[in-house]
N, C-alpha and C positions, 0 to 999 in steps of 0.2 A: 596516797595520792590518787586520786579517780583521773582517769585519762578520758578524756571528753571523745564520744563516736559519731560517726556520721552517719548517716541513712541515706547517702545518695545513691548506692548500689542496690537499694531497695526499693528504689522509690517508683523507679519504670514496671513494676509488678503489682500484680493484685495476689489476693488472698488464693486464689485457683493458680496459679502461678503462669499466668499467660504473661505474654511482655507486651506492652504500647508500644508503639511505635511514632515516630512525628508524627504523620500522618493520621495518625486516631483509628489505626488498625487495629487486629489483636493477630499474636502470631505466639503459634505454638512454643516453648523451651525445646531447644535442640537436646534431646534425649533419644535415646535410643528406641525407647515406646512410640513419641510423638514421628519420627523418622519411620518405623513401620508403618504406623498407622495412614498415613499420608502416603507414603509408598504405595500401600495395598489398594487403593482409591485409586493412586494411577494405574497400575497393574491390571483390575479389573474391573471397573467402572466401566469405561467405554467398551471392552468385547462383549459382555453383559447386557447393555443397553442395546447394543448392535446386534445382537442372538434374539432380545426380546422382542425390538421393532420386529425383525425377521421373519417369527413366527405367528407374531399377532396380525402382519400383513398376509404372511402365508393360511393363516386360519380362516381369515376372512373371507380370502380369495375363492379357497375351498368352500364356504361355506356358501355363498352366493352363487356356484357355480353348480353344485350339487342339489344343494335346498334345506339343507341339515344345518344345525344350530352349531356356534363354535363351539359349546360344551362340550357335542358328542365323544363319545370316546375314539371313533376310529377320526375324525376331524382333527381331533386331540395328536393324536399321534401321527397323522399325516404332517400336522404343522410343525412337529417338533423335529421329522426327519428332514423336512424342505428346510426346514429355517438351516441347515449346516449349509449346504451348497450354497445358501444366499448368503450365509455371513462371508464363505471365502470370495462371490464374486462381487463384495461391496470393498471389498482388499485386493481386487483386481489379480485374482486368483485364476489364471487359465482351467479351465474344465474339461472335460471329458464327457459328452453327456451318449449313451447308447452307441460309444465306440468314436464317437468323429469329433474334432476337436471345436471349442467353441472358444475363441479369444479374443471375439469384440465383445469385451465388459463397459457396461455404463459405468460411466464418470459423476453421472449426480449422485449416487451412494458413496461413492469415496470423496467425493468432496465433504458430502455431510461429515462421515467418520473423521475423517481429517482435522473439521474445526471441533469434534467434538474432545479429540485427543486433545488437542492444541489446547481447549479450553482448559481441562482436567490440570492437563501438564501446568497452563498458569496458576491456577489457584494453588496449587501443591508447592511450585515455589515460593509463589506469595504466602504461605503458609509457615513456610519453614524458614523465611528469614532471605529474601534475594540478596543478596551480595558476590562480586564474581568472586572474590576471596574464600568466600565458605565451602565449595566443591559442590553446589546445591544444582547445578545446572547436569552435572556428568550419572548420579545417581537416578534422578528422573528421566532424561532421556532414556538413560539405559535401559531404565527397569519398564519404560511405556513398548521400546523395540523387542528386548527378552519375553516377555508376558504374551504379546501379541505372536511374536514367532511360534514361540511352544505351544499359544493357542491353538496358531497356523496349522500347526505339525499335527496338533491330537484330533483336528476337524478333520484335516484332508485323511486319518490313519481309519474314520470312522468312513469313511466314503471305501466303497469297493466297486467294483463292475457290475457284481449281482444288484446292484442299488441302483443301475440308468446312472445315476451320476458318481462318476471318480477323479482326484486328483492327488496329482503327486505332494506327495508330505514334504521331501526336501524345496522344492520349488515352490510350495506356499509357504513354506518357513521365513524363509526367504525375501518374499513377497510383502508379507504382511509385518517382517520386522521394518524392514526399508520404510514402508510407508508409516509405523508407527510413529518411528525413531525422524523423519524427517516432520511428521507434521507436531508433536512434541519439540522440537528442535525451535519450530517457528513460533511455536506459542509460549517459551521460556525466552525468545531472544530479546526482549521488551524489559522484564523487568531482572532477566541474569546483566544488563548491557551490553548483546551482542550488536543492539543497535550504534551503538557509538566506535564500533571501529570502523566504518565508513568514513568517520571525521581524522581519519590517521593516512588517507591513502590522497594521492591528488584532485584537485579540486576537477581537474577535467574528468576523473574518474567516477565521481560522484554524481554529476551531472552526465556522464553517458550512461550510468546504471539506472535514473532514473526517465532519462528520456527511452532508453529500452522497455524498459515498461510502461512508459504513454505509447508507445508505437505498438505494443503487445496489447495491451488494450482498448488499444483506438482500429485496430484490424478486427477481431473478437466483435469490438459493437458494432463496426461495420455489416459481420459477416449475419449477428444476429439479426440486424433489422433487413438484410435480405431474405432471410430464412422468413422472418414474419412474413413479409411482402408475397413470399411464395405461399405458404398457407392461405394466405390474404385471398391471392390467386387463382389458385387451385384447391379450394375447398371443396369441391366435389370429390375428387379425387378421392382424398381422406376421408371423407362420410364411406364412399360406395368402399374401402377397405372395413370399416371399421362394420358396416353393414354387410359383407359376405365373411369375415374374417370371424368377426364375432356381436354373432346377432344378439345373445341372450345379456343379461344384465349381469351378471357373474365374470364372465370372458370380457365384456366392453369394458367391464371394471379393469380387468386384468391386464389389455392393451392399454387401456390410459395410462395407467404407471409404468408398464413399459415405454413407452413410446413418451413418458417422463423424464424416465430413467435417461433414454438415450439422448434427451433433446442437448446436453451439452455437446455429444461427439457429434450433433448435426450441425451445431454450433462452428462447432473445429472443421467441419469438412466445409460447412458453406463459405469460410475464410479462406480452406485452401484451392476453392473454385475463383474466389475474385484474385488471389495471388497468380494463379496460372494453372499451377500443377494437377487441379482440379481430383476429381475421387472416379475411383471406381469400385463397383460393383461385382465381382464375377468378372464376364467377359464386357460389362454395360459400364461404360466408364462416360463422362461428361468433363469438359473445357469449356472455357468462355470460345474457343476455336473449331473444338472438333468435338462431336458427339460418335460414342459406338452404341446401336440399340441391342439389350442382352435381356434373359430374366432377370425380374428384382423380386428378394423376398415381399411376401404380403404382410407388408407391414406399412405406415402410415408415413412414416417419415423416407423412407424405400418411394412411395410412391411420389416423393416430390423433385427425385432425379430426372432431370431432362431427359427424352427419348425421341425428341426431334430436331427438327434443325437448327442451331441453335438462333434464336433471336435476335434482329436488329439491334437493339440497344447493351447486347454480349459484349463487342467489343468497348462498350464504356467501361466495362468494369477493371480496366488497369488505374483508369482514374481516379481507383479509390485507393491504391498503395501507393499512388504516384500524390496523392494530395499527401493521405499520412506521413511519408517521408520530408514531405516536404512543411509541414506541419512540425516535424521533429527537428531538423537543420533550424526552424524559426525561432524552437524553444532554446534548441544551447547557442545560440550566435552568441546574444550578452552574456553569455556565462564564462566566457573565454576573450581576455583580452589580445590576443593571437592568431592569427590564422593557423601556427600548426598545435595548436591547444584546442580550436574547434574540430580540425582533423580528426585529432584522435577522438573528441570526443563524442561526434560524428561514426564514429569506425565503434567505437563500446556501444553505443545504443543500438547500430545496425545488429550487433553481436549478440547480444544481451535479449533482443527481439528474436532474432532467430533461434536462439536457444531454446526459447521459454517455447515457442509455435515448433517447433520440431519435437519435442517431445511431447507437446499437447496432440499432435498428428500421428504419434509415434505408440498413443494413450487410449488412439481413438478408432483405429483399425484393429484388423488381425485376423484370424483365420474364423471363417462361421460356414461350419459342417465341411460335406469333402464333396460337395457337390455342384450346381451352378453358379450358388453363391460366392464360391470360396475361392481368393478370399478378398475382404474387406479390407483398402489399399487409400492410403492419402498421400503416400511417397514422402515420406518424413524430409528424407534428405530433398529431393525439389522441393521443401515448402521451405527446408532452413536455408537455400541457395536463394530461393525468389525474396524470400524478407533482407537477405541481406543486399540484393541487386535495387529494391524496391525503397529501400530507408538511406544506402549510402550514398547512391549517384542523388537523387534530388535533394537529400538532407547535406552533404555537400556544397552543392550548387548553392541552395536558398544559405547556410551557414558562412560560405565565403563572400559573397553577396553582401550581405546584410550589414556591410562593416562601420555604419553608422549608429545600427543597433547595435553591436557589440564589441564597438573597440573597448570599450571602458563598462564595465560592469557597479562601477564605483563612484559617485560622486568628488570632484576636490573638495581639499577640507580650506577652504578662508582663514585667514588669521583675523582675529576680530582686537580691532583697534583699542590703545587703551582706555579711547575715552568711552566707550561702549561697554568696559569690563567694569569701568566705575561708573552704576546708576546713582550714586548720590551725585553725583556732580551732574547731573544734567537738570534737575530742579531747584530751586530755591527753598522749593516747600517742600521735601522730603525730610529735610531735619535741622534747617536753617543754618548749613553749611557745606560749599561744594567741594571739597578735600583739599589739596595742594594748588589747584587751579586759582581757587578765589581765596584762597589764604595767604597767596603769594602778592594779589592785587591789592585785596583791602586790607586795612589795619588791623592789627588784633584787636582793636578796642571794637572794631563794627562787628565781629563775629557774635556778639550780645544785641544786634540792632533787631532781631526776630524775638515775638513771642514764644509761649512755649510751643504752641502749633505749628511752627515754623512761619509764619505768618510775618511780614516784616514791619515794624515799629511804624504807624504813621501819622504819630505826632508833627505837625509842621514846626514845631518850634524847636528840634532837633534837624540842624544842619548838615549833623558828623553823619546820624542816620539816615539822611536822604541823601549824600551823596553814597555810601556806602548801598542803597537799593536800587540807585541805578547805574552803579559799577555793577552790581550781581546782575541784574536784568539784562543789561549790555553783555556781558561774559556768558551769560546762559541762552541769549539769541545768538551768539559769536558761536557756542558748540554745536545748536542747534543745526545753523549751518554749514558746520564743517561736517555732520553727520549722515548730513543730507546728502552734499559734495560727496563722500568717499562713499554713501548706497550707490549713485550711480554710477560713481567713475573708479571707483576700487579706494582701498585705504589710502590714505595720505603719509607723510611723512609723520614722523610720533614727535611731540614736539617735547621737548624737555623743560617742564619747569623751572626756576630757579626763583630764590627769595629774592633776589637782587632785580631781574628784569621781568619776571612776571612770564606770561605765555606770550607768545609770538605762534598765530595760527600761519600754518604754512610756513611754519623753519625747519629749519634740519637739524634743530636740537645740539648745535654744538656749542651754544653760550655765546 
């Protein structure tokens, strides 16, 4: 007796033993080879790529400053000791550079890193089969946090005092696991579904998480199209640094990227000048209110802190958190059919906003050398105090206000009558019969008075048929206008058929 098999276990594979996927993927067999291999990609892919940018930046730099080709041998090996200390400070890696501490690291190298982990990290899922059930999300994080730390650890072990630059191993361990393990985290949330547990928590919650980040972003572009304005401005300024600072083509190279590098933290401090809490310098601090005049490093973006008094048009700048907030209360009004469901939801995005600007401030300072400069201050805590005074009192206000925008989030739903749910009954000529309506009126024998087209018989010399086409044409003007009546004045009463009396427009259907 042959037992007949199936091939449907087979069928999602090809000959290579990859698996299809709906989607017209290919993703590797969960093996333990394929699970390495994918692993070790997260692992070292991005500190790799992050060392090489590092050194091929650092070679260059060298080399244009000097006059030597990047070949050379001592260029060679200069790039390959600089590139350590730039890999830990694009991990936001505190340094030690000739004894004084340096802890205002640029923010545009770790943002880069950041998406480049993130990316890795998705493909690696997407590789290995995303599902929250398979454990595919706890492995990759891990192993992108582990790898990065131990990196951390063996860079900063290779740094000593005798090198001008040192840092500590446990603190960049540290350092650069956090930031793997968080920005891996974000690049798996998409296809592990950590996006869909937002849909499990309150609806006000959701809508304050995401009006916190329009209010977080909408300060941010504020802050940067002031920063333009200032360059815009004062562009003298910045040439005569960049013309005593660094006249040669090697060094001008070298401030460009730096002062690349920094443009995000100038980003973050010119938001936290229109919030209030404004930045300081050393002893040189600047406000929309009060200016202190001190040294500022020579550097390009240093030279575009205020050092007089402050300008007429200073105090406008509350009106740009007092718009945003207000801007944010506009967006959750309709989201909340309640005034204490806007409250809180109201109270999460002021929250949500300051959070995200208090550690962006908190990211963008720090200690630089031990000398006039030092140190480099945005007041973290007055930036997450003013976001929140700045987004709740007018988001508030405009959110309890608006109660016409957002009593109701929801349109009502109509009941749709039933002579609107039966379209054959509203024609003649849809099939030459209009269901229990006209089969209650005319005789059974008229239901045959239409051609095949539905078209009705217009022989004169059939009587049964002409009266039966203008009973139907009578009955189909009759719903016509009941249709009409109940679009403007609401549904009507439903009226009840019956073979005995026929329709009665405008009964109460009780026979």
């Amino acid at each position: 007796m042959t037992v007949p098999t199936s091939d449907a276990p087979r069928r999602g594979r090809r000959a290579g033993g990859d698996v299809d996927r709906s989607d017209g993927s290919r993703a590797l067999p969960v093996t333990t080879r394929g699970w390495l291999r994918v692993l070790a990609r997260v692992a070292l892919l991005p500190p790799a790529v992050c060392y090489g940018v590092a050194v091929v930046l650092a070679g260059v730099i060298a080399a244009l400053a000097s006059g030597t080709t990047p070949g050379g041998e001592p260029g060679l090996g200069q790039a390959l000791a600089v590139g350590i200390p730039l890999w830990l400070i694009a991990h936001l890696v505190p340094l030690q550079v000739t004894g004084v501490p340096l802890g205002v690291l640029p923010l545009a190298p770790a943002a880069l890193l950041a998406t480049l982990i993130a990316t890795v990290a998705r493909g690696a899922v997407t590789r290995m089969g995303p599902r929250p059930g398979h454990g595919v999300l706890v492995p990759v994080v891990a192993t992108a946090a582990a790898a990065h730390a131990v990196i951390g650890v063996l860079a900063a072990a290779l740094l000593t005092p005798e090198t001008v630059v040192d840092a500590s191993p446990g603190l960049a361990g540290v350092t650069c696991g956090i930031l793997a393990g968080l920005a891996s985290l974000a690049g798996v949330a998409r296809p592990c579904g950590l996006r869909l547990l937002p849909d499990r928590v309150p609806g006000w919650v959701r809508a304050g998480l995401r009006g916190g980040l329009l209010g977080a972003v909408a300060l941010l572009t504020a802050g940067a199209g002031l920063l333009l304005a200032g360059f815009v401005a004062d562009a003298a300024s910045v040439r005569d640094v960049f013309a005593d600072v660094a006249p040669e083509a090697g060094s001008g190279a070298g401030l460009a990227l730096l002062t690349l590098a920094y443009l995000p933290n100038a980003v973050v401090a010119t938001t936290a000048w229109l919030l209030g809490p404004g930045v300081s310098i050393g002893l040189a601090s600047a406000t929309p209110a009060t200016i202190t005049s001190g040294l500022l490093p020579p550097l390009p973006l240093a030279a575009l802190l205020p050092q007089s008094t402050p300008p007429t048009w200073a105090g406008l700048a509350s009106a740009v958190p007092l718009a945003v907030g207000s801007v944010v209360g506009w967006r959750l009004a309709p989201t909340a059919p309640d005034a204490a469901s806007r409250v809180r939801a109201t109270v999460t995005a002021a929250a949500t906003a300051a959070l995200l600007l208090g550690l962006a401030a908190s990211l963008s300072g720090g200690r630089l050398g031990a000398g006039p400069f030092d140190p480099v201050s945005l007041s973290a805590g007055l930036v997450t105090v003013a976001v929140l005074g700045w987004i709740v009192v007018p988001g508030l206000v405009v959110a309890l206000l608006a109660v016409p925008l957002g009593t109701s989030g929801a349109r009502p739903v109509r009941r749709t009558p039933a002579s609107r749910r039966a379209p054959a009954a509203a024609s003649p000529a849809a099939g030459g019969t209009s269901g229990a309506t006209r089969a209650s009126d005319a005789p059974a024998d008229d239901t045959a008075a239409g051609d095949d087209d539905g078209e009705p018989d217009e022989d004169p010399g059939d009587d049964a048929g002409s009266d039966a086409d203008r009973d139907a044409d009578r009955d189909a003007d009759r719903d016509a206008d009941r249709d009409a009546a109940e679009a403007a004045t609401g549904p009507a009463d439903v009226a009840v058929d019956s073979p005995d009396e026929g329709v009665r427009p405008g009964g109460d259907g009780r026979g």
